[in-house]
C-alpha positions in Angstrom: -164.6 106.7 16.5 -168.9 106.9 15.3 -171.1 104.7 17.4 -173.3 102.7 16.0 -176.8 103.0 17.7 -178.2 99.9 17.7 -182.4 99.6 16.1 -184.1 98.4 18.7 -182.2 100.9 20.9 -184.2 103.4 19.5 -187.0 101.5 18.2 -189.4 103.7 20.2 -188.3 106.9 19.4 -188.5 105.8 15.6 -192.1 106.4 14.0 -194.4 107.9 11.2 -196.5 110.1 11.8 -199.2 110.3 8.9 -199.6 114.0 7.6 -201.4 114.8 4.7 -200.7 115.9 1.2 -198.3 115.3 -1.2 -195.0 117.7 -0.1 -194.1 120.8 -1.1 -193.7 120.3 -5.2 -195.4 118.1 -7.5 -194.9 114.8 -7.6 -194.9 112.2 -10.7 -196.0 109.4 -8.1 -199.3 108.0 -7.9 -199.7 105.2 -5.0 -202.6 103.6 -6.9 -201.0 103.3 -10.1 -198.0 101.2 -8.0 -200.1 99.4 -5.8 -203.3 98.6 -8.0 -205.0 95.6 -6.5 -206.2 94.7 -9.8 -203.0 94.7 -11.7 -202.7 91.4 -13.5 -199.2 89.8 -13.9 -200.4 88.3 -17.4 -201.4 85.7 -19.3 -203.8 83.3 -17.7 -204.8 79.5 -18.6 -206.6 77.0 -17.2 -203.6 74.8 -17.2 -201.5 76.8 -14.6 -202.1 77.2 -11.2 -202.5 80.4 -9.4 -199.5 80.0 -7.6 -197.6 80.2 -11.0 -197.0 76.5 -11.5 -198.1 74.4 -13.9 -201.4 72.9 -13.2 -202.4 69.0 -12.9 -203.9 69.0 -16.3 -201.0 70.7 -17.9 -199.9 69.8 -21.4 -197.2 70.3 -23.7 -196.7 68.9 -27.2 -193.2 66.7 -28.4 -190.7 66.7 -31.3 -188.6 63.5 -31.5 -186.0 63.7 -34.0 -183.9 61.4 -36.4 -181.6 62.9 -38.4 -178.9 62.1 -40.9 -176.7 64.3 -42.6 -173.8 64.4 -45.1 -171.9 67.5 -44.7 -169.5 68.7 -48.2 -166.7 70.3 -46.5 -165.3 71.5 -50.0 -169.0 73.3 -50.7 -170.0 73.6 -47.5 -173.2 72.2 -48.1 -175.1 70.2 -45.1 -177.5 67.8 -47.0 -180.0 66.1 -45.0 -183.0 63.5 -43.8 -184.9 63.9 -41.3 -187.9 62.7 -39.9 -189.8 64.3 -37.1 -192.5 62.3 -34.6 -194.7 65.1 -33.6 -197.4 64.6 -30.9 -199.9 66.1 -30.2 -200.7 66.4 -26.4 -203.3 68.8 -26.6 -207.1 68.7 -26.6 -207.5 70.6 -29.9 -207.7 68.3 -33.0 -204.8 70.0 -35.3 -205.7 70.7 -38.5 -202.2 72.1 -39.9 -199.0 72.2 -38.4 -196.0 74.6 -38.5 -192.2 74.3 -39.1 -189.5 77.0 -38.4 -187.3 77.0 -41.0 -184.3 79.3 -39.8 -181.4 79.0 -42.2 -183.8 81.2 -44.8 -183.2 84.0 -42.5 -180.7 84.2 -44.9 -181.9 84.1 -48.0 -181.8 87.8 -50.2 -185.6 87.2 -50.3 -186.5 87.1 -46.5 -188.1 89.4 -44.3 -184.7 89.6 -41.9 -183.1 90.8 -45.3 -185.4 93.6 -46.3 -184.9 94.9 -42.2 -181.0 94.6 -41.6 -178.2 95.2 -43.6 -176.7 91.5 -42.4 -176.4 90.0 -45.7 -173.9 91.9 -46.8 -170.4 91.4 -45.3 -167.0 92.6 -46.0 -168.9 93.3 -50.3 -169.5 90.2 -50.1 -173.3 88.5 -51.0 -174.8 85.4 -49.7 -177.8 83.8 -50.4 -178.6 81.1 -48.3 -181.8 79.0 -46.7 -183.2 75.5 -47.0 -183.9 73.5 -49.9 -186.5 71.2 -49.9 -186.5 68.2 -52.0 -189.0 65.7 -50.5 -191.6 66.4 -48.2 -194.1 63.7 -46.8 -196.2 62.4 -43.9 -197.8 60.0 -42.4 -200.6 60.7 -40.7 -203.4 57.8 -38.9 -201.0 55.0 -40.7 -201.2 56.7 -44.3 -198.5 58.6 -46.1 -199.1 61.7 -48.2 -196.8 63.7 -50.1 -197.3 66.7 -47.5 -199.2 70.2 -49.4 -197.1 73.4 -47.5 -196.6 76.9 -47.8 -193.0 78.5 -46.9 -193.4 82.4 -45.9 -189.8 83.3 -45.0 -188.6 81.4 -41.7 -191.9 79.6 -41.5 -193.8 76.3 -43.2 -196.8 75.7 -42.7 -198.5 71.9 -43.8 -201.8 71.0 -44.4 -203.0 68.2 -43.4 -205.4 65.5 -45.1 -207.2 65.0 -42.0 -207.0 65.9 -38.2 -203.6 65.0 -35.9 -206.0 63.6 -33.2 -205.9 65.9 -29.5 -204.5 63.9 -26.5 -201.5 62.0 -28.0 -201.8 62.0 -32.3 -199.0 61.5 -33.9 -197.7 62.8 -36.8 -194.4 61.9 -38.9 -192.8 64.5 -41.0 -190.1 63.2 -43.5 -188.0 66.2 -45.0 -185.1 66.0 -47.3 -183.4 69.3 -47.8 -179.8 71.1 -47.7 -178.1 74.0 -47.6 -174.9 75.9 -47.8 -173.4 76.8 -44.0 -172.8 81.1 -44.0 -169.2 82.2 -43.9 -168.1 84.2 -40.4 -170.2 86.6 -39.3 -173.4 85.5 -40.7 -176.0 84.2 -38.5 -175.5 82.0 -35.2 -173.7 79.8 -38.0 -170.1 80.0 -39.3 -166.7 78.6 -40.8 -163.2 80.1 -40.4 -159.6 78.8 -41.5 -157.1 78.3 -39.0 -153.3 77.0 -39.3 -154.2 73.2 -39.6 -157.7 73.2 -40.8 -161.5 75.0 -40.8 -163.4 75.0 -38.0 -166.9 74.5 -38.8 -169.7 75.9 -36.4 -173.0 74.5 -37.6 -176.8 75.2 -35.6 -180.2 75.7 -36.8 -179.0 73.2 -38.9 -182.3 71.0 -39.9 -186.6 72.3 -40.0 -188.1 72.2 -36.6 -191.3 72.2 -34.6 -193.0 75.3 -33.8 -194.4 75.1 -30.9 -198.4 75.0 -30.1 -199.4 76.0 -26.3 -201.8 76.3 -24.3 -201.3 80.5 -24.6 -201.6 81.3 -28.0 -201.9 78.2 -30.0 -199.1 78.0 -32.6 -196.3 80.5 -31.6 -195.1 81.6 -35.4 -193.0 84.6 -35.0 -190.5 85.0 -38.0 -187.0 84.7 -37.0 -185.4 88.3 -37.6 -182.0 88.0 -36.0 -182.4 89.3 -32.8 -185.4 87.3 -31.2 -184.2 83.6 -30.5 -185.6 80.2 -30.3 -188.7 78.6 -28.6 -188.3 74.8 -29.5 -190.6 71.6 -28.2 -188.6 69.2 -26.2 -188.1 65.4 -27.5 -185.4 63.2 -28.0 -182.9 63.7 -30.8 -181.0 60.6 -32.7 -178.3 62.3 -35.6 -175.9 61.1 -37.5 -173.1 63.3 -39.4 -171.2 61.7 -42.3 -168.1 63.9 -43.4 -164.3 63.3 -43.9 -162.3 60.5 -42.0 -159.7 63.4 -40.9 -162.6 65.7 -39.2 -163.5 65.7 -35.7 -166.8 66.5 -34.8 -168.2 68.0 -31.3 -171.8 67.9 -31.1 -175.3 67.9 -28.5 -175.5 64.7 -26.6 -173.5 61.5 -26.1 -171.3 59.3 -28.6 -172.9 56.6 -29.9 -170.1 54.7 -31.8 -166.9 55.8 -30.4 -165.2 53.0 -31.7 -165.9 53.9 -35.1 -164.8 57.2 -34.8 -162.0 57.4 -32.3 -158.9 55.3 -32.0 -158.2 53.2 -29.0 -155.8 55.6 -27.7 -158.6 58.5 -27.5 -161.0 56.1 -26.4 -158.5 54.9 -23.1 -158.2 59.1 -22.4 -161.8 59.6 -22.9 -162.7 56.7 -20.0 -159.7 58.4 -17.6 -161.1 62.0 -18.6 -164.5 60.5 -17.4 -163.1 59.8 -14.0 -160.8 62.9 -13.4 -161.7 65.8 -12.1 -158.5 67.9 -13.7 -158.6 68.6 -17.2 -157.1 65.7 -19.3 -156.0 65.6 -23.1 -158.0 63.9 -25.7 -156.2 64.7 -28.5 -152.7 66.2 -28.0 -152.0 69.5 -29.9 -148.8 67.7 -31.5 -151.3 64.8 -33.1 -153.7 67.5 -34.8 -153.8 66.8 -38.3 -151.3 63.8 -37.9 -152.6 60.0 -38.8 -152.7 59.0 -35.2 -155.4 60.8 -34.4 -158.1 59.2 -37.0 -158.8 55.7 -36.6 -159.2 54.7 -40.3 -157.0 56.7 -43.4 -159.0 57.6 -46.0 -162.9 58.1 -46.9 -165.9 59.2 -44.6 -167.0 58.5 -41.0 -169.9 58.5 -39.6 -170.9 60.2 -36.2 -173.6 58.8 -34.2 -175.0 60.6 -31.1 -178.8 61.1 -29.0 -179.6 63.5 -26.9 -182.5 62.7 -24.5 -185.6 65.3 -23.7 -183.5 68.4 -25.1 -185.2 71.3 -27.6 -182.5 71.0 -29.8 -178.9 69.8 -31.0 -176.0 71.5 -32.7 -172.4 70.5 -33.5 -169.5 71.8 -34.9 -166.3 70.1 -37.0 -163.1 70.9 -37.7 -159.7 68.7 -38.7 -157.7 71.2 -36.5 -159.1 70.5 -33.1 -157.3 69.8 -30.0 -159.5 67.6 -27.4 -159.7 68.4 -23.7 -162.3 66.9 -20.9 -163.0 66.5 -17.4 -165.6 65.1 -15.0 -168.3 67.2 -14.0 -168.9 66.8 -10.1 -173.1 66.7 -9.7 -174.7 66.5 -6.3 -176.2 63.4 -7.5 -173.5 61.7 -8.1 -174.7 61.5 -11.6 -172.2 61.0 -15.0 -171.4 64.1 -17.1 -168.1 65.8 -18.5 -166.9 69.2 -19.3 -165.1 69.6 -23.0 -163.1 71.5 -25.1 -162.4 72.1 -28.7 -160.1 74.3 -30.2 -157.2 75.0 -33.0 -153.7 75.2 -31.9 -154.1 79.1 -31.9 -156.2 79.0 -28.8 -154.4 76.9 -26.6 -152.3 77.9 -23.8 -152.6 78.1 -20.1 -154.0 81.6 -19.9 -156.5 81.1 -22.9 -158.0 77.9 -23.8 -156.1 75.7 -22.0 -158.3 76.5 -19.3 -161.8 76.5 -20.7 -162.6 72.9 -19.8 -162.1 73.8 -16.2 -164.7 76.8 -16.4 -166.9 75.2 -18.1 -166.6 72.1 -15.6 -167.1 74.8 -12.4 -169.8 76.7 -13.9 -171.4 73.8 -14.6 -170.8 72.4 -11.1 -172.3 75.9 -9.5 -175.5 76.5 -11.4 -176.4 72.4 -10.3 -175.7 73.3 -6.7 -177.8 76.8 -7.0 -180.8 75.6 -9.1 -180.9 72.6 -10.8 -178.8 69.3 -11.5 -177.4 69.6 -15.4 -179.3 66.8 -16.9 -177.0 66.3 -20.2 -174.4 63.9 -20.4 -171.5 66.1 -21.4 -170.9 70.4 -21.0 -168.8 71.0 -24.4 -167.3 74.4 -25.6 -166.3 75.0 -29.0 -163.5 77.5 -30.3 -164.5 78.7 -33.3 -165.8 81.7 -35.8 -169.1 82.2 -33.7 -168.5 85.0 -30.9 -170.9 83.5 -28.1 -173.9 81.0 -29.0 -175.5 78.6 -26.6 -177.1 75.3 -27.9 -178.2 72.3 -25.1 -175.3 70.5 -23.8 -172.5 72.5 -26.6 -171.9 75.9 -27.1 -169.7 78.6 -29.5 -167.4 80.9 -28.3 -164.7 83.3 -30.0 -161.6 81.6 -31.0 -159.4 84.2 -29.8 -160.4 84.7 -26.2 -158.6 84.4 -23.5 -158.2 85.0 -19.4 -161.2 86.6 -17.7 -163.2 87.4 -21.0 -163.0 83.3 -21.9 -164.1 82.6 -18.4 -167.2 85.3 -18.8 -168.0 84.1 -22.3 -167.8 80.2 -21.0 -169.8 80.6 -17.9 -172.5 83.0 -19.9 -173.0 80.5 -22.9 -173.2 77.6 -20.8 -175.4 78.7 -18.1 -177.5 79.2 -20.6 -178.2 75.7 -20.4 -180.9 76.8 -17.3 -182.0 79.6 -19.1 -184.0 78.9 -21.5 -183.0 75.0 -22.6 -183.8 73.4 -19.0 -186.6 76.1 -18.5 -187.7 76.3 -21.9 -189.2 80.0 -22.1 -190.1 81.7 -25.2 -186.5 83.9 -26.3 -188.4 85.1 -29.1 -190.9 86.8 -27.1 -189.4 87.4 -23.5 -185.6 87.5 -23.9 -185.3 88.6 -20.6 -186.1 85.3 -19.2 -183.1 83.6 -20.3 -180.5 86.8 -21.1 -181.5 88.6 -17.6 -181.7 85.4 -15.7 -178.6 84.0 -17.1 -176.6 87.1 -16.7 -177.9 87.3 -13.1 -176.6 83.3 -12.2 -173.8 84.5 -13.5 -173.0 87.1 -11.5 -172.9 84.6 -8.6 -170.9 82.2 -10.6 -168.2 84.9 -11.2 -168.1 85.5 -7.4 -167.6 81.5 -6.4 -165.4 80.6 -9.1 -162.1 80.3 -7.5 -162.3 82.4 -4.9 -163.5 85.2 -7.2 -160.5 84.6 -9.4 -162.7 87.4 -12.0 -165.0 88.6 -9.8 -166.4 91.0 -9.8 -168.7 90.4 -13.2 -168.1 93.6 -14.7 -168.6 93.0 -18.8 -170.8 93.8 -21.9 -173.5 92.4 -20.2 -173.5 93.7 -16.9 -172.2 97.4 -16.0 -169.0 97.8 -18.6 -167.8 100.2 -17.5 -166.5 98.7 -14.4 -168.7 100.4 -11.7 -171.8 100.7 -9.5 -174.1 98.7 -11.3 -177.0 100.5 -9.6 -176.0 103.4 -10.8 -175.0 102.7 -14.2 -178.1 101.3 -15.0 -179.2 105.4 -14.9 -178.4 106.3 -18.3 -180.5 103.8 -19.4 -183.3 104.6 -17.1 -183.1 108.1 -18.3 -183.2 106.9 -22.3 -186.3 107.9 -23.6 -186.0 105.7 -26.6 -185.2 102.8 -24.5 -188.6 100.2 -24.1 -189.7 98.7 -21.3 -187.7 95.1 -20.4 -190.7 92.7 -21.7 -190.5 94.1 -25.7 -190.4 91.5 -28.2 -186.3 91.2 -28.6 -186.6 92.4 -32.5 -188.2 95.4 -31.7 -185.5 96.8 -29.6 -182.9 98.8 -31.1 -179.7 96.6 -31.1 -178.0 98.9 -29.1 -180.2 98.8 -26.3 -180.8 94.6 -26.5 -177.9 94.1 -24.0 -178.5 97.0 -21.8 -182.2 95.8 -21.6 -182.7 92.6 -21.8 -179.2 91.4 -19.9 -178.4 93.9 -17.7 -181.2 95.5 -16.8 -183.2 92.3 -16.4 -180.2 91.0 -14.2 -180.1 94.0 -12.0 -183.8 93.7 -11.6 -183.2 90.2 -10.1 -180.4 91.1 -7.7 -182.3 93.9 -6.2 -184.9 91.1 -5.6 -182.1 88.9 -4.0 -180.0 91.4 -2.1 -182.3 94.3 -1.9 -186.0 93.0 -1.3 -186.2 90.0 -0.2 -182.8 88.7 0.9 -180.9 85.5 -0.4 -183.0 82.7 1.2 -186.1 84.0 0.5 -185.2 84.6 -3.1 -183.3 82.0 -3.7 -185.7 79.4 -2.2 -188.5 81.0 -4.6 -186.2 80.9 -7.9 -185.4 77.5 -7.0 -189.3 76.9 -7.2 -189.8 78.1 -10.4 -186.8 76.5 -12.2 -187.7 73.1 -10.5 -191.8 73.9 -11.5 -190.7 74.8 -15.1 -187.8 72.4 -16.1 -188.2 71.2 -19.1 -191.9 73.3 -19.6 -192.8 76.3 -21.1 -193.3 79.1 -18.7 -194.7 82.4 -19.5 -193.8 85.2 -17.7 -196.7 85.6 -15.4 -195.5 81.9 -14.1 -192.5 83.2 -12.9 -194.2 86.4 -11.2 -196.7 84.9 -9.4 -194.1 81.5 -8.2 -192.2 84.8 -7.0 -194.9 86.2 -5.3 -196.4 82.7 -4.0 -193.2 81.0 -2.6 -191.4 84.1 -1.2 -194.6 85.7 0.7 -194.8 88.8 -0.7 -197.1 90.8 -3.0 -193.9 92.4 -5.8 -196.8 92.8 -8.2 -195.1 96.9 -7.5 -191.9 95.2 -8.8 -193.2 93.5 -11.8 -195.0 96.2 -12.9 -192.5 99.0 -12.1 -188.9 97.4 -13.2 -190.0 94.8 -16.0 -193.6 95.9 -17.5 -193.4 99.7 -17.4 -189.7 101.6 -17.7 -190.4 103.9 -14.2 -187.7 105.4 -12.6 -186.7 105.9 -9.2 -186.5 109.2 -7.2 -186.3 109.1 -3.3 -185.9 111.9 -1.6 -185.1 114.0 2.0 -187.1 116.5 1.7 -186.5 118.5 4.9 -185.9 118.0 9.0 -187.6 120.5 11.6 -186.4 120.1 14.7 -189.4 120.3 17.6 -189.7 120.5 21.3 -192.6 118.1 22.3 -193.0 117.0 26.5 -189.5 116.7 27.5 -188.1 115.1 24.2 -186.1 116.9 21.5 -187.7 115.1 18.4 -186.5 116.3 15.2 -189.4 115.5 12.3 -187.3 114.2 8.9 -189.9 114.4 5.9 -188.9 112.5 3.0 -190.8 111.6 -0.1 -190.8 109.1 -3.4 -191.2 111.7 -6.3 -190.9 109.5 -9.2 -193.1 106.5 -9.9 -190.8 103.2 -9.1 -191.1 102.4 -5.5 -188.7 101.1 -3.7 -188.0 99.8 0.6 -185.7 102.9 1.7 -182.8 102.6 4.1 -182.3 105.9 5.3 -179.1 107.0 7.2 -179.0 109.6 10.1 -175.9 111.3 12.0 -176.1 113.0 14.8 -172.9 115.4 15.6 -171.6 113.4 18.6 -170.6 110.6 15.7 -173.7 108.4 16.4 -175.5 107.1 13.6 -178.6 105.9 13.7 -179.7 103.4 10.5 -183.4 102.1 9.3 -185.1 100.0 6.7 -188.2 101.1 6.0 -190.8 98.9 4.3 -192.0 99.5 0.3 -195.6 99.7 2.2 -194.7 103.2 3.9 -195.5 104.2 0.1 -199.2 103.1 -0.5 -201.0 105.4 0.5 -199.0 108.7 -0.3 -195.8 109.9 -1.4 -194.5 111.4 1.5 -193.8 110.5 5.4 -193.1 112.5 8.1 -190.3 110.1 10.8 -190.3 111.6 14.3 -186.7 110.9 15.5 -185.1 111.8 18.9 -182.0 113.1 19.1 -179.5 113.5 21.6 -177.2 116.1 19.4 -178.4 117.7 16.6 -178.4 116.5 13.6 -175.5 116.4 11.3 -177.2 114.5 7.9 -180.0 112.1 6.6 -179.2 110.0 4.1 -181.5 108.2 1.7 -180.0 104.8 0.4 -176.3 105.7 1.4 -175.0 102.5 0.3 -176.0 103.2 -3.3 -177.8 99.9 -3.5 -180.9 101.4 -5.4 -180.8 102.9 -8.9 -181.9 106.5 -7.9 -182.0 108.7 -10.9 -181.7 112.1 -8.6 -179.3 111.6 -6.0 -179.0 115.2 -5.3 -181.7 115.2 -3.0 -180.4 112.1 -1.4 -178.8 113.9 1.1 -179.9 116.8 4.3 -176.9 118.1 5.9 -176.8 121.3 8.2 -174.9 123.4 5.6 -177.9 122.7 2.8 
């Protein structure tokens, strides 16, 4: 049996002794270029602190929403009227605004069409995009027909006079319409099933840009790749369609006795109360008249959605229904819900979405923050995996531990980026990396690690070390650094990069670094500083830095800004006779420009093994250290991180041994 020799056993035979130059062959690392006291995490502003939280004097700008649509299910046209309340909470007098207008994305004429091939699908052509009819706005108690310019995904309106600074208010009346993509087009979609079409309908009605306090009006394009960055506000819709359609949508029911029968409404109220998934509507009543409260003509669908970014909804007259209660540490009211066609159901596919949903749900309140919506909802339908606040779209076809990864992903989502309302189109990392990482976690507590571990698209696929099959990626020349803008990374790299890597990044902070409480009390800080905000990603390094103690500005610059690699190395043991000691002298060395702690490994040939973690400071200065170690055998092996806990893109040099 090895022994174990125990740290502070040996804690005074264990030292560095401080030689000079760099080791024997060149090295790529340069301590200054790590460990630069005047590296700057980023974006500055008056209106955030320091510490990376938002500053007394912090402002932010609102949307409120009222919408009302009519939705054509035999054109598939959504026809609408909405009007926006926009205020403006900043001290700049506005003198134009701007709208993001993301269904013309898809339109032949856009500047998404001219860079991907993604309007063209199975030879088949489709032009899509707004149409406005009617655009006016009332601004210091006078209307005017509003005078605007459209440039692809963007409209901008010029206004007769200024939207005052410190609370203006501005009301933007649109009419428009347009026709919803088939599957496989956008984050939008319709697809037939054996009692019906399923409707998936988002980015469904023109929106706010957003002005802040970094950059004024944020007006990227919308390409594809590069998501949302929405102003928060509340949202009251309405969706007029076919009495024999059911919808699912952002928020809470308005008028369920309008829309539901009494039956439904009785399963609804003991759904509400159960914490075991119940039926809503019965896969034997899809299609059939007991399931619609009226038999012939429209209904209309009333629902609000408090201090959210956005809304989305899907319809379809081949849903089944399934809901639960949602367990919050407050106590607080929300449910977990399910929609899907007949072809989804079943015990080991959809059957059990409801209850992921309701779990993942029920772990990221407990880990972060409370969900604040009133109901989780997951939709079965032509979109693979799309995340909207309180609702999102997964694959119809699904099932077992992929449903669960797809459910738990989409819906954590809901911390990342709709609670903490980051900028996707910029810094995709701060919702796909963080969300991937929760859900890491989520895939470990979810009954009992029914799945775990998380091993998917998003998060080493091929089933291994994630530390170490993050390498290839490291070792991609092509690949960018983690903060690109997400449309300028090649799509094949978007998931490696901006999920995984990201994620990985944060769990070597967690487990590696710091250690759980440290981390998790500091990314509990941030989420609870930036709920419902807009947070940059400077914010989030320096709330990092501020609540766990510790300087990672090494971290942020090495793993996130920059692409630097890890190399950590033994470069050589000499044993030495010094007084009365044997003291062997282990030199090891960081030859690549990442920096890392080190936990190095040493075995003596009488089985004892001596272990060590050694602090990232042991590189500042230089890149090599000389550790004078006494021995009572000689030496068998040294070992640089033999855990495999570190993403080292040389591991042949790892290792000592007696035979090397």
């Amino acid at each position: 049996m090895k022994q174990f020799i125990k740290p502070f056993l040996i804690i005074t035979f264990f030292y560095f002794l401080f030689n000079n130059g760099y080791g024997q062959d060149k090295s790529k690392y340069n301590p200054h270029e790590s460990f630069n006291p005047l590296f700057n995490t980023g974006q500055t502003s008056p209106y955030r602190n320091a510490d990376g939280s938002p500053a007394k004097n912090y402002w932010q700008n609102r949307a409120d929403y009222k919408i009302s649509v009519n939705f054509n299910v035999k054109n598939k046209t959504v026809s609408g009227n909405e009007t926006i309340t926009y205020t403006n909470n900043s001290p700049v007098n506005l003198k134009y605004v701007w709208l993001q207008l993301d269904q013309n994305r898809l339109n032949k004429k856009s500047r998404s069409s001219v860079i991907s091939s993604i309007l063209n699908t199975n030879g088949k052509s489709f032009n899509g995009g707004f149409k406005l009819y009617n655009v006016k706005i009332k601004l210091n108690g006078k209307v005017f027909t509003a005078v605007y310019l459209i440039s692809g995904t963007r409209m901008q309106i010029k206004l007769p006079g200024y939207l005052k600074s410190n609370g203006g208010k501005l009301n933007i009346n649109i009419k428009y319409s347009f026709v919803l993509p088939p599957q496989g087009l956008g984050r939008s979609g319709w697809m037939k099933t054996k009692n019906g079409i399923t409707y998936d309908v988002a980015q469904w009605y023109p929106r706010m840009a957003v002005y802040d306090d970094l950059v004024g009006w944020n007006t990227l394009p919308f390409l594809g790749s590069g998501e949302f960055y929405l102003e928060y506000g509340n949202f009251d819709f309405s969706i007029t369609l076919p009495y024999n359609f059911i919808i699912a949508a952002s928020g809470k029911l308005q008028n369920p006795e309008e829309v539901l029968t009494k039956v439904q409404r009785v399963r609804l109220k003991e759904a509400s109360k159960s914490g075991k998934t119940k039926f809503i509507i019965l896969p034997r009543e899809v299609g059939k008249p007991v399931s619609r409260p009226v038999k012939k003509g429209n209904l209309t669908w009333h629902f609000k959605m408090q201090n959210t970014r956005d809304v989305s909804w899907a319809a379809s007259n081949a849903f089944i229904w399934d809901a639960a209660k949602i367990k919050l540490p407050s106590g607080k009211k929300s449910m977990a819900m399910s929609f899907y066609p007949v072809e989804s159901a079943g015990d080991s596919a959809w059957g059990r979405s409801t209850e992921y949903i309701k779990k993942s749900v029920e772990i990221y309140s407990k880990l972060w923050f409370e969900y604040p919506y009133p109901a989780a909802i997951s939709v079965a339908g032509p979109v693979g995996g799309m995340e909207y606040p309180g609702i999102v779209f997964c694959n119809w076809s699904v099932k077992g531990a992929k449903l669960f990864q797809i459910n738990t992903h989409e819906i954590g989502h809901n911390w990342f980026p709709m609670i903490v309302g980051s900028n996707e189109r910029k810094n995709a990392w701060m919702d796909e990396g963080f969300n991937t990482f929760q859900n890491i976690y989520a895939t470990e507590l979810f009954n009992n690690g029914e799945y775990a571990p998380k091993r998917d698209n998003e998060y080493a696929p091929k089933g291994g070390n994630p530390q170490q099959e993050i390498i290839p990626l490291m070792l991609n020349k092509k690949a960018p650094p983690i903060i690109s803008y997400a449309d300028g990374i090649p799509r094949k790299l978007l998931h490696p990069l901006e999920y995984y890597k990201a994620a990985l990044g944060l769990v070597l902070l967690r487990e590696y670094i710091l250690g759980n409480k440290r981390f998790d009390y500091a990314f509990r800080t941030y989420v609870n500083n930036w709920a419902f905000k807009h947070p940059a990603p400077s914010d989030f390094f320096k709330t990092m830095n501020n609540a766990a103690g510790e300087n990672l500005s090494w971290f942020w610059k090495g793993w996130f800004i920059k692409k630097w690699k890890l190399d950590q190395a033994v470069e050589k043991v000499e044993y030495k006779n010094l007084d009365t000691s044997q003291i062997a002298l282990i030199t090891i060395a960081n030859k690549n420009k990442l920096v890392m702690p080190v936990i190095i490994e040493i075995k003596e040939r009488s089985g004892k093994i001596f272990r060590k973690k050694l602090p990232v400071e042991i590189w500042e200065s230089k890149n090599t250290r000389t550790i004078k170690y006494h021995y009572s055998s000689k030496i068998d092996s040294v070992i640089i991180d033999p855990d495999m806990l570190l993403p080292d893109v040389n591991r042949a040099n790892n290792i000592w041994s007696t035979g090397k």
